[in-house]
C-alpha positions in Angstrom: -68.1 -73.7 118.2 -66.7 -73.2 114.7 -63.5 -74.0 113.0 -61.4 -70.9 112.9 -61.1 -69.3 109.5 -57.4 -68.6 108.0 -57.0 -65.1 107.5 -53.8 -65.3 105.6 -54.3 -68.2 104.2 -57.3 -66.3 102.7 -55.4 -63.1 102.1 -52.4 -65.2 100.4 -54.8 -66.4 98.0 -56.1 -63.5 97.1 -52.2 -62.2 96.0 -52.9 -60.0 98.9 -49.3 -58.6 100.7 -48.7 -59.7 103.7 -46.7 -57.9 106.3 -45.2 -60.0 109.3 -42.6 -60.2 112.7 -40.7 -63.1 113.4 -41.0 -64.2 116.5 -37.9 -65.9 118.5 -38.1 -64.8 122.3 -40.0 -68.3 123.5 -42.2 -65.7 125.8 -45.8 -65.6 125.9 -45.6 -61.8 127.1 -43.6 -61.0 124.0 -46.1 -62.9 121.3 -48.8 -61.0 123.2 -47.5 -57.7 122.5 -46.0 -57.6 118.7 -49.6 -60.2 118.2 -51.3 -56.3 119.0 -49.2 -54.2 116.7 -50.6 -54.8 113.8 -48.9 -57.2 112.1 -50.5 -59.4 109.8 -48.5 -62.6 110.4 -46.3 -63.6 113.5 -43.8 -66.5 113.0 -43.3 -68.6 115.9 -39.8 -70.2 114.8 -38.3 -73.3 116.8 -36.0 -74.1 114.4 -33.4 -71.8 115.7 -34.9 -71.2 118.7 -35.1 -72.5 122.1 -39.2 -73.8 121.7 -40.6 -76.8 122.1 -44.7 -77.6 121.7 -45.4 -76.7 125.1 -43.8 -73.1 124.6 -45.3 -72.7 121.5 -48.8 -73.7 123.1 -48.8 -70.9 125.7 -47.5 -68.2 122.6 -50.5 -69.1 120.3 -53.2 -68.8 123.0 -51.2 -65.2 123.7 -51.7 -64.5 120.2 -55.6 -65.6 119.9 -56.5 -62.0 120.8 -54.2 -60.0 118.7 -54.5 -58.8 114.7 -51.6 -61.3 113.2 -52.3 -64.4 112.2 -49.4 -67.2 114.0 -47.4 -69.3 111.8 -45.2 -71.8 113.5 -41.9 -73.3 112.5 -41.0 -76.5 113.1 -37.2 -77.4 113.8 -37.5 -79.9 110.7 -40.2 -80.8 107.7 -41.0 -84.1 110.6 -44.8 -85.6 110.6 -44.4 -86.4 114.3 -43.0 -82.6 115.0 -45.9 -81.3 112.7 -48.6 -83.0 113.7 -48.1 -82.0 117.3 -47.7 -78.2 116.3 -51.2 -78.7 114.2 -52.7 -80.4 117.3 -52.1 -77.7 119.7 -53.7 -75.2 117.5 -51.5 -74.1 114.6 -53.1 -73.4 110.8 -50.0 -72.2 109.4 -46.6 -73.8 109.2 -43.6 -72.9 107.2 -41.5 -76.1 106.5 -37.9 -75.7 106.4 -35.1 -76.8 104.0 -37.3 -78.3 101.5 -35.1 -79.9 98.4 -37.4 -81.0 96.0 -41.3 -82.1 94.8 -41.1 -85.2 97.0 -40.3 -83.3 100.6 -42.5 -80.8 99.4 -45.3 -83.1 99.5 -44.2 -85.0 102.3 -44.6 -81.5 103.9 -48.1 -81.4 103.0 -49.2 -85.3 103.3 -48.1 -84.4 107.0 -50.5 -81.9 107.3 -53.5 -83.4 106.0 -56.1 -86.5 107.7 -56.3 -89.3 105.3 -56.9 -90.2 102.5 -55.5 -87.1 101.1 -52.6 -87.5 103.9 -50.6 -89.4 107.0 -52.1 -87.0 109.9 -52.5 -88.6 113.3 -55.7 -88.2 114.6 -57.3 -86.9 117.4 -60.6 -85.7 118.7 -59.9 -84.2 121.3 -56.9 -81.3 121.0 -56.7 -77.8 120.9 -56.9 -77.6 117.1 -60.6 -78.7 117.4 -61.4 -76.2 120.6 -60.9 -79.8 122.8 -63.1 -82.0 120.6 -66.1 -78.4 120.1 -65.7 -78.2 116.5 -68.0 -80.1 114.7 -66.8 -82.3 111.4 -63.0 -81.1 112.6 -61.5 -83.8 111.2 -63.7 -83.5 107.8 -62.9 -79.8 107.7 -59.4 -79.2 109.2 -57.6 -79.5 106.0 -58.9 -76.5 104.1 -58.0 -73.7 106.8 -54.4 -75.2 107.1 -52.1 -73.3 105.0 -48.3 -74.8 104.2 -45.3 -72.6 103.4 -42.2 -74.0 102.5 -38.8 -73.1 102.5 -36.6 -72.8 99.6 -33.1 -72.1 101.2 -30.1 -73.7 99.1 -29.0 -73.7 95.0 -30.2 -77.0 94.8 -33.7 -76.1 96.1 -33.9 -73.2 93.4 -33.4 -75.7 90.4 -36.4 -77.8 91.4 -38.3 -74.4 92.3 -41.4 -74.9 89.8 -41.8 -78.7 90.9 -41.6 -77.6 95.0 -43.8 -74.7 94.1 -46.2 -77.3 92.5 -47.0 -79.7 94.6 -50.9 -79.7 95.4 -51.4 -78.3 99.2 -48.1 -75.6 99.3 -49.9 -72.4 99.3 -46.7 -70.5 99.4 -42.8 -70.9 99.2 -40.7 -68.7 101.6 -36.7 -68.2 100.2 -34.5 -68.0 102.8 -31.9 -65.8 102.3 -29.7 -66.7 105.1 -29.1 -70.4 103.9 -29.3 -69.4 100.5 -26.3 -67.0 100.5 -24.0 -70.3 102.5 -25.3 -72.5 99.5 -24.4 -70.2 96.6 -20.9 -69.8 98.5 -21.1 -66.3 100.3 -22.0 -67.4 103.7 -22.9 -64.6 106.0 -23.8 -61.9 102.9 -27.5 -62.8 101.7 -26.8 -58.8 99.8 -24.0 -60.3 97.6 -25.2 -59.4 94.0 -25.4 -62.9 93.0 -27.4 -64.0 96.1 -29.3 -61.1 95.2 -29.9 -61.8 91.8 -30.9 -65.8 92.9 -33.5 -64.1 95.1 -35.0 -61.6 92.5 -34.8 -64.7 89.8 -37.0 -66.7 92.3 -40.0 -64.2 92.6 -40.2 -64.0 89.4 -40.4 -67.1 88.7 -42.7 -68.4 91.3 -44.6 -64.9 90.0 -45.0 -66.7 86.3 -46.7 -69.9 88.3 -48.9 -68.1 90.2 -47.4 -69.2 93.5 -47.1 -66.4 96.4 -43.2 -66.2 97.8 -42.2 -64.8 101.3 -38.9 -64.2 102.5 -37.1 -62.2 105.7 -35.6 -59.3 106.1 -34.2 -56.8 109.0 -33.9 -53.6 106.4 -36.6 -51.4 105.2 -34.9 -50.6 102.4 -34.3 -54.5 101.2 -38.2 -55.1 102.5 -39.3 -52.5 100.1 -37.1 -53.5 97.0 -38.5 -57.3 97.6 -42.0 -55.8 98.0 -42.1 -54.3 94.6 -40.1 -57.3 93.2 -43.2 -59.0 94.1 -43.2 -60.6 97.5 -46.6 -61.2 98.9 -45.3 -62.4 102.4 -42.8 -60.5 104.2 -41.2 -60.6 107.7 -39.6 -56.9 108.1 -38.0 -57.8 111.1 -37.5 -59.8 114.6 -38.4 -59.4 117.9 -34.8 -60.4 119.2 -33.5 -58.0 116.6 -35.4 -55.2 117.9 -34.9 -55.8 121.7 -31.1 -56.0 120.5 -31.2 -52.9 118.7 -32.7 -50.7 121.1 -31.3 -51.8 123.6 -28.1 -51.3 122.2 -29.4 -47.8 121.1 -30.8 -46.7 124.2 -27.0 -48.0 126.1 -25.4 -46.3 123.8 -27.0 -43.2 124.5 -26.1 -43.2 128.1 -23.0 -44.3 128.3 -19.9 -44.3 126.9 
């Protein structure tokens, strides 16, 4: 049995856009059906949601037959929290609140087997198909791909140095965070948040480093799409169940 290849890993470094869903429902059922739609990316988030590794276990074997590759995030950039998420299967992780060049790399050192980094190891887990994969532990590093997240003023000062670090394939802003930090919590479309946001692209654009970032509008998907965003999420899976179920109430009642 062979070590699985990363198809967005690959595609990322290939500047190739990437479309994907976030993913916050903790159900099985739920990855299994937006992993068919045709996404190219699913994010598995337990940072602000209700998942631990067990939940995200049984929502990456419901994704292993659908078209988007799973990224998983962990509640914090935490070796113990990401090596257990790379052990049950996971080749993408996006890291949260990363500051500066030194969590960035702490980010990655967690993700790697020595020397190159401080990965537990074992030979036997479902990152290896249960011990199948020959030369796992030799091989594992190079199909792992590590996102991390820019999310606060502070973060975007140091922006080159996080974007870097050897091992971060790609840098995610988040928009959310970033609008509290620049002092308009709750209004990521405030022109200055805005203008943070198209700053960044660019930036990370002139190191050759691809940049991600969330979104529940078309329209503002779009704009970042031809600002240069080569990984977007265009939406949620709690957002849509909210929406259309709101919608479709709506419709019949009063």
């Amino acid at each position: 049995m062979d070590l699985p290849a990363n198809a967005f890993k690959a595609a990322l470094a290939r500047r190739e856009l990437q479309i994907g869903l976030w993913s916050s429902l903790c159900s099985p059922i739920v990855a299994e059906i937006i992993g068919q739609s045709g996404f190219d990316w699913i994010l598995i988030d337990t940072e602000h949601s209700p998942n631990e590794a067990a939940d995200v276990l049984v929502q990456l074997q419901a994704l292993k037959g659908g078209t988007g590759t799973p990224i998983v995030r962990p509640a914090w950039n935490d070796p113990v929290l990401l090596k257990r998420l790379l052990d049950i299967g996971a080749q993408a992780v996006l890291v949260p609140f990363v500051q500066n060049a030194e969590e960035a790399a702490k980010a990655v050192a967690a993700c790697r087997y020595p020397p190159a980094g401080v990965r537990g190891i074992t030979a036997s887990g479902r990152g290896s198909h249960y011990g199948r994969v020959p030369d796992y532990l030799k091989r594992a590093d190079g199909e792992i791909c590590v996102l991390v997240q820019v999310e606060t003023g502070e973060a975007l000062r140091e922006l080159e140095a996080i974007a870097s670090v050897d091992g971060v394939d790609g840098v995610f802003i988040g928009p959310a965070d970033l609008s509290a930090s620049l002092g308009h919590i709750g209004n990521p479309w405030h022109p200055e948040v805005q203008a943070a946001i198209e700053d960044a692209v660019k930036r990370l654009i002139a190191i050759g480093k691809p940049a991600g970032i969330l979104t529940p509008s078309e329209a503002d998907a779009r704009r970042y799409i031809e600002w240069g965003f080569r990984f977007v999420a265009v939406g949620s899976d709690l957002g849509l169940l909210t929406r259309h179920a709101d919608a479709l109430a709506k419709a019949f009642t009063r």
